[in-house]
C-alpha positions as CSV (number, residue, x, y, z in Angstrom):
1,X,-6.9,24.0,6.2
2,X,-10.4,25.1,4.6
3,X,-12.5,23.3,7.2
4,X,-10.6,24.5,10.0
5,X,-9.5,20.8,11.2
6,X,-6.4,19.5,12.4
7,X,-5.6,16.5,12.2
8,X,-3.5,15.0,15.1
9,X,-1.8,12.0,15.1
10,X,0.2,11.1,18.1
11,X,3.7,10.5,17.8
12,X,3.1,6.6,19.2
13,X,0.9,5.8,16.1
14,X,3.7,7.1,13.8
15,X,6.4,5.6,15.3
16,X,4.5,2.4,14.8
17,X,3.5,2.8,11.6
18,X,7.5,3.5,10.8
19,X,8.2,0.2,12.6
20,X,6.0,-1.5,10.3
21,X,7.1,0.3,7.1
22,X,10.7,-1.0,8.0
23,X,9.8,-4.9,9.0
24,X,7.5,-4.8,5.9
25,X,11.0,-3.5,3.9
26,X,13.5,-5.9,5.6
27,X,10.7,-8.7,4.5
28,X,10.7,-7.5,1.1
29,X,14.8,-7.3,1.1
30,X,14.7,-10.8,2.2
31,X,11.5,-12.8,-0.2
32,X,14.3,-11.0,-3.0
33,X,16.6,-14.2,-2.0
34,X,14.2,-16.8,-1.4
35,X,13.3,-19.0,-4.6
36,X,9.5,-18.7,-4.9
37,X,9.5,-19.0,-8.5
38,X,6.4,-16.9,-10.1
39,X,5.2,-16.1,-6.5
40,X,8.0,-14.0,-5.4
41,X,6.5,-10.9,-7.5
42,X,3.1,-11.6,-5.8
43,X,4.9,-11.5,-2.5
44,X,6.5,-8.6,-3.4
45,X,3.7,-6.7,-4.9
46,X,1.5,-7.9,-1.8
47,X,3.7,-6.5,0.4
48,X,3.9,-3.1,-1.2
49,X,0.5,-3.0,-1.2
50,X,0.4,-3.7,2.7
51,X,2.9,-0.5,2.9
52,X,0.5,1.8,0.7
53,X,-2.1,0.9,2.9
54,X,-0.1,2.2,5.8
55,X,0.7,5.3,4.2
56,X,-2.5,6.4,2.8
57,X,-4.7,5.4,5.9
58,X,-1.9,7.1,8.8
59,X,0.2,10.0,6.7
60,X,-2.4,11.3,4.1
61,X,-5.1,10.8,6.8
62,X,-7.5,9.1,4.6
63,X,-9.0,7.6,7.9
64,X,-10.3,10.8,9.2
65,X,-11.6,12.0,6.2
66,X,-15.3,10.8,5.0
67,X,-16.0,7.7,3.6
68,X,-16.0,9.1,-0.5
69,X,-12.1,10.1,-0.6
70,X,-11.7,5.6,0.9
71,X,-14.5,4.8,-1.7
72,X,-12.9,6.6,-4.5
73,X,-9.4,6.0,-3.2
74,X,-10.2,1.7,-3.6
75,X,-11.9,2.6,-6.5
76,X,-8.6,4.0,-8.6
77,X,-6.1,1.5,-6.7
78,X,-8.6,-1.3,-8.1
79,X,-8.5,0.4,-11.8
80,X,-4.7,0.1,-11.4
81,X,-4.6,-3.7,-10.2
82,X,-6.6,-4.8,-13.6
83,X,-4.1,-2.5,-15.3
84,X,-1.3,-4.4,-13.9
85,X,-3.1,-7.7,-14.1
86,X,-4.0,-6.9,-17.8
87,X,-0.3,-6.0,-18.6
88,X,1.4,-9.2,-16.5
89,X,-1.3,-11.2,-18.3
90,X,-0.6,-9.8,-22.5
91,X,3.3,-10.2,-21.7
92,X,3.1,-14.0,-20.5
93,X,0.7,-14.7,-23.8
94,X,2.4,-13.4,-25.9
């Protein structure tokens, strides 16, 4: 590292962050065979966004670092939501 930190996370936080990643995939796995019409891709897409949320904020450490890479980090996943939205939204028009 440049700036001569380490960053520690104790083997409790990851193991429940791993718990979470796998209830949040068995949920997943299991909205796939429950009928919710047009809402089962927002489930879906909720849920993976709940998982992304682990995994930036625990394994890529975004919530020790300073508050531009979480700025700029909501900034780009926001840019990507009106992407999707923009796509889901021309292929139901058209």
């Amino acid at each position: 590292m440049e700036n001569g930190h380490n960053h520690i996370i104790p083997y409790k936080t990851i193991l429940v962050v791993l718990a979470a990643l796998i209830t949040l995939t068995l949920i997943s796995v299991a909205v796939t065979s429950i009928y919710l019409g047009a809402f089962t891709v927002l489930v879906a897409l909720l849920i993976a966004v709940a998982k992304s949320i682990l995994v930036l904020r625990i394994f890529m450490h975004l919530k020790l670092e300073s508050r531009m890479f979480t700025i700029l980090t909501i900034g780009v996943a926001t840019l990507i939501g009106f992407v999707i939205i923009g796509t889901i939204t021309d292929y139901i028009f058209r």
